[in-house]
Structure formats: C-alpha cells, structure tokens
VOGU-3710 file (C-alpha; in Angstrom, 3 decimals, decimal comma):
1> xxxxxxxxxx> -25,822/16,294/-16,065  -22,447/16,082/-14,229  -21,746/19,793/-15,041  -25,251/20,750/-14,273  -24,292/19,308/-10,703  -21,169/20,169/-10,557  -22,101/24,067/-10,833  -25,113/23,438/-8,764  -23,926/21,766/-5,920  -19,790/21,984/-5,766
11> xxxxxxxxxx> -17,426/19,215/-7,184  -17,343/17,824/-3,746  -20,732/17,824/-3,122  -21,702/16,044/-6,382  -19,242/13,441/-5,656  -21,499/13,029/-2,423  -24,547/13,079/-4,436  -23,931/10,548/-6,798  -21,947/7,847/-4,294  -25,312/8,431/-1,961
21> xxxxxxxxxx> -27,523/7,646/-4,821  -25,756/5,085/-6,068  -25,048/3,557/-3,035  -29,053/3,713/-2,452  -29,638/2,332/-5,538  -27,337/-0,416/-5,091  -28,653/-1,492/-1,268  -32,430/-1,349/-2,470  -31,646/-3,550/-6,251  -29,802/-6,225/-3,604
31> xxxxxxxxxx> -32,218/-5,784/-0,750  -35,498/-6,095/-1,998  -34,024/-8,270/-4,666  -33,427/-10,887/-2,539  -37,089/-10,471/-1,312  -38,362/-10,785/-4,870  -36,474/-13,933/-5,022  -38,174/-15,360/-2,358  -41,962/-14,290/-2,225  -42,656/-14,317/-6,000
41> xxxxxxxxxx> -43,744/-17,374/-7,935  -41,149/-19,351/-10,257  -38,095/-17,808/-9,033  -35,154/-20,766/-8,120  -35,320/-19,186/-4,563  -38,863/-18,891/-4,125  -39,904/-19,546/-0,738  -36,467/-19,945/1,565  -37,039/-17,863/4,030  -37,009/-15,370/5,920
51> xxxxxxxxxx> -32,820/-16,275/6,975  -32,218/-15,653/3,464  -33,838/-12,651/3,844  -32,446/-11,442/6,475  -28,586/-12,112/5,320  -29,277/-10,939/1,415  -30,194/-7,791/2,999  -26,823/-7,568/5,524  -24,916/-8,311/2,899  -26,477/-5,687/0,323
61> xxxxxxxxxx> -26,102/-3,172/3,460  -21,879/-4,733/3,642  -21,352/-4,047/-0,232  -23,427/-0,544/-0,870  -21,320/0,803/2,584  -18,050/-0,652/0,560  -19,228/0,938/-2,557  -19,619/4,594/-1,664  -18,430/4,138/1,861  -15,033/6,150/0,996
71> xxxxxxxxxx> -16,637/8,993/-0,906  -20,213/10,149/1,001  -19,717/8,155/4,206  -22,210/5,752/3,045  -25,326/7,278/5,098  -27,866/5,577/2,475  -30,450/6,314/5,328  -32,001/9,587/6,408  -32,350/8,252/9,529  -28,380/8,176/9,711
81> xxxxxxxxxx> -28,096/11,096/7,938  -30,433/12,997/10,236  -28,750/11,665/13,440  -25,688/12,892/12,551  -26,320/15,850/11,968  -28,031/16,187/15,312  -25,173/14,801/17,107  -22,933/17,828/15,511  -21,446/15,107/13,602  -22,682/16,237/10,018
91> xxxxxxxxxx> -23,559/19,891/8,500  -27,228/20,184/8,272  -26,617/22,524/5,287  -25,683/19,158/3,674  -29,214/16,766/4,873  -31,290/18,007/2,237  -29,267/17,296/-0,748  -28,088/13,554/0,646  -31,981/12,415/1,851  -32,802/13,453/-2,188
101> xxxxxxxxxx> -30,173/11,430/-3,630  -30,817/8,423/-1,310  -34,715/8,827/-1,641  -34,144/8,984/-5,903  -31,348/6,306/-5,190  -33,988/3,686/-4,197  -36,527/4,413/-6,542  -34,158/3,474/-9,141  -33,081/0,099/-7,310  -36,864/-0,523/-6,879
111> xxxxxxxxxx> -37,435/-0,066/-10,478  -34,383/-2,290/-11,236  -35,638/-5,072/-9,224  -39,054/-4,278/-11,073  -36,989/-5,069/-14,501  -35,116/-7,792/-13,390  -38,397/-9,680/-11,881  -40,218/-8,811/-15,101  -41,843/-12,414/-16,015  -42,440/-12,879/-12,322
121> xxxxxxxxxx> -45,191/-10,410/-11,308  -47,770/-12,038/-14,097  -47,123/-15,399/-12,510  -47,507/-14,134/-8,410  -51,276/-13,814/-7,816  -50,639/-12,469/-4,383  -51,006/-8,474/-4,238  -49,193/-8,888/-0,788  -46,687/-10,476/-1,711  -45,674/-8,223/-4,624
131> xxxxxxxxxx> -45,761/-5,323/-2,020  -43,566/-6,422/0,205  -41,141/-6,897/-2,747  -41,021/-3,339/-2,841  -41,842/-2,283/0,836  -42,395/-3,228/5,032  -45,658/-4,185/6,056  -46,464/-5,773/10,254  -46,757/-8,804/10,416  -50,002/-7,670/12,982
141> xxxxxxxxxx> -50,946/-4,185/12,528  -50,815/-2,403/15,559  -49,958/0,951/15,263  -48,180/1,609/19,028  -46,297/-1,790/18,565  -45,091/-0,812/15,220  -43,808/2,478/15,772  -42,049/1,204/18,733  -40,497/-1,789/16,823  -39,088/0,672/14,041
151> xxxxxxxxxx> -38,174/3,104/16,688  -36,332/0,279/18,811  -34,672/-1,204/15,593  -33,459/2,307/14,261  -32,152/3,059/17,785  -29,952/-0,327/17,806  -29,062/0,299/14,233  -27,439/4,015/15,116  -26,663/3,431/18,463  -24,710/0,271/17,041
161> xxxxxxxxxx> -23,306/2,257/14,547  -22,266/5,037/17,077  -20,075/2,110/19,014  -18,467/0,719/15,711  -17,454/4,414/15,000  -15,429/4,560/18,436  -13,654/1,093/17,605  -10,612/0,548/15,331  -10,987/-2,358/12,532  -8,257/-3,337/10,244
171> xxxxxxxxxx> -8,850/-1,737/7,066  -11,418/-2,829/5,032  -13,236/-4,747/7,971  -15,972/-1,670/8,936  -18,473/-2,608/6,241  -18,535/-5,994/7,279  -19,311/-5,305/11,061  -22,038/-2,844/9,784  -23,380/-5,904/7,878  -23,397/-7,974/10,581
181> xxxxxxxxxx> -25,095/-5,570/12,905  -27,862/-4,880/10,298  -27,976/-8,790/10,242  -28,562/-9,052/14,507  -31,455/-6,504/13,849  -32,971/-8,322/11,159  -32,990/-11,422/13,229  -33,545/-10,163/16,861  -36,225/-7,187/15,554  -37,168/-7,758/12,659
191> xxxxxxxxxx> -39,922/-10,549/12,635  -42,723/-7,469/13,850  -42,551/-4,785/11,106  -39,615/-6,000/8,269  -37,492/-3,522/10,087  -37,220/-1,065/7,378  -35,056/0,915/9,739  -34,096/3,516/7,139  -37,159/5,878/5,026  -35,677/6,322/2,050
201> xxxxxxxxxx> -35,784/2,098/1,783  -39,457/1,981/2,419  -40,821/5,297/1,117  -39,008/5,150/-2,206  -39,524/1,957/-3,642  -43,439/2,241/-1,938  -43,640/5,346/-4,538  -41,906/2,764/-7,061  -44,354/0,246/-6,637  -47,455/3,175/-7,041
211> xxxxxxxxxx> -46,338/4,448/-10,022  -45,073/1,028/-11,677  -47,088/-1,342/-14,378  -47,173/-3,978/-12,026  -49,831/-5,921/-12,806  -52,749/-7,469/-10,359  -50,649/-4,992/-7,485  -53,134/-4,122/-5,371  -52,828/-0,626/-3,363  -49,433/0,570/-1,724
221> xxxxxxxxxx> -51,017/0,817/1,724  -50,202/4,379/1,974  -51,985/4,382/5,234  -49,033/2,441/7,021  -46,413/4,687/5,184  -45,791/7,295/7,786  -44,996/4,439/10,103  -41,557/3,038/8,874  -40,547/6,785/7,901  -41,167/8,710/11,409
231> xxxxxxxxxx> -40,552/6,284/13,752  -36,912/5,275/11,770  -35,682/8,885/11,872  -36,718/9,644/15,657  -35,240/6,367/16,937  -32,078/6,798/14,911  -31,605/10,428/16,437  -32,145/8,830/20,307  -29,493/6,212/19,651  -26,942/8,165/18,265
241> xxxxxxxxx> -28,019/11,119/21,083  -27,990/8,121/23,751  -24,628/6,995/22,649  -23,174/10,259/22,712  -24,346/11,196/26,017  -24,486/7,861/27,708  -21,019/6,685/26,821  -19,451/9,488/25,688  -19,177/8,501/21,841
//
C-alpha cells in the first residue's frame, strides 16, 4: 500500500496522507471516546459530564496536533484545510487528497471507539445516546441557530488559530495552546450544537455509525448532517479571511 501511494501521490505527499489520517483517526478514537465513556451504560465514567467532555476532547485535539503536527501540519479538519488554502496559505492542488485522508481517518477512529465500547451498546437502551457517541446533534433544533452556532464556533476556532500562528511559543508549547483554545470553544459555544467545528469529525463517524452493527441504533439523522459540515467550512474560511484582513495575520 505504501508503494501504491508513494507512486500515486509523491513520497512527500504520502507522508502527508498518512500523518492526516492518522492524526484523524487518533482525534476521533480520543474524542468521541471520551463521549462513549460518558453517555453509555456501565462504563466507570458514565455520566460525568459534559466538563469531561469538553477537556477529553481538548486534549485529544493537544495530542493528534503533537502526533502529526510536524509532518502534515496537523489540519485534521477540512474546515482548516479549506481556509488555508483560501487565505493563499495552502496549495489547493493539495485539499482534495488531505479532506480524504482526514474524512477515512475518522471513520477508522469511529470504528475503533465502536470496538473498544463493544459490551456497551447492548447494555445503552438510548438510540440518542449511542448517536451522539459517534456524532453532534442541538441540543434544540433550530436550523438558523445552529448553523450560526457552528459557523460562530468554526470562526473562533480558525480565527484563534490564525492569532496563535502570528505568536512565538517555546517549542513544543503550540499544541497545547491549540488545546486550550478548542477547550474555550467547547465551553463558551459549545452547549447549542456539540460544536463539531470540523466535517470530517461529524460526517465520518455519522457514516460509521450507518454502516456499523450497532445494535437498537436508531437512524443517523441524516437530515441534520449538512448542518455541522457547511456551516464549519464557511465559518472557518471568514475567520481565517477576517484575521488576515482585519489584523493583518
């Protein structure tokens, strides 16, 4: 497979590949791990919270950006890699090939958490619940207040990650500041929608949990779907445009 990709794509650009997809992987089996933890039955963490919800998923966003960080840039996000590359800050020869590695990338952490949770899904009589192990879902459905809130959260999230970008950190120290600020969303904006803030962590373990034995799941409310992945990738391209031309990033 590596030479197949290696011809295919360029030894550089497989190296890309793979960290993005790993690095997907790797955020979505920590992220909506964490979730699985808490919202399915007979876990040891069942039921604390949405804090520990909130910091299992900064901290899957701190190691994944460590992980792969060095090799792809650590996008893990179409919504970052899309702003980029409308900010002239990324070759748009180069989008389609990282949004398919992060979108396979979290289909494989979705199925991972799927594996690991495997006694657990028998036990959880709540379709809901096992759904939002895998995927966002507003807490009041309103489809003008939850565009906005993804939109809003996206736009902090690249706009934030626009001003980190023009600091200097002691080595080592930017994933952790991206954590944090992933964190401040999740606790400031994230109470509305889940603030998937990134497609490829909603839409690919949402196809996960469609094609998945799971049993008693319910339906993968495919009707809210186009929510977290439009408004994500059009507020991530106004904050990293508003940055750029507001403050001069």
């Amino acid at each position: 497979m590596n030479n197949f990709l290696a011809e295919f794509l360029g030894i550089a650009a497989m190296n890309n590949f793979i960290a993005e997809f790993f690095g997907t992987a790797l955020l979505i089996l920590l992220g909506d791990g964490v979730v699985a933890g808490v919202v399915l039955k007979g876990t040891k963490n069942e039921n604390s919270g949405w804090l520990v919800i909130t910091i299992g998923w900064a901290l899957a966003v701190t190691f994944a950006v460590y992980a792969v960080g060095r090799i792809s840039g650590a996008h893990l996000n179409p919504a970052v890699t899309l702003a980029l590359a409308s900010t002239g800050q990324f070759d748009w020869t180069n989008v389609p090939m990282y949004i398919t590695a992060q979108m396979l990338g979290a289909i494989l952490g979705a199925v991972l958490v799927w594996l690991h949770y495997l006694p657990h899904w028998e036990r959880t009589p709540d379709p809901a619940a096992k759904l939002a192990v895998f995927c966002t879902a507003p807490a009041i459905p309103h489809t003008p207040g939850n565009l906005f809130s993804e939109f809003l959260g996206t736009f902090v999230l690249l706009f934030g990650l626009s001003a980190l970008g023009a600091n200097r950190f002691a080595e080592g120290l930017n994933p952790l500041a991206v954590g944090a600020l992933v964190l401040a969303i999740g606790h400031s904006l994230g109470g509305t929608t889940g603030y998937a803030i990134n497609p490829a962590r909603d839409l690919g373990p949402r196809i996960a949990h469609a094609i998945l034995p799971i049993p008693g799941k319910g339906g993968s409310d495919w009707a809210y779907a186009w929510v977290p992945v439009l408004a994500p990738v059009l507020g991530g391209i106004c904050g990293a445009i508003a940055y750029r031309d507001l403050l001069g990033g």
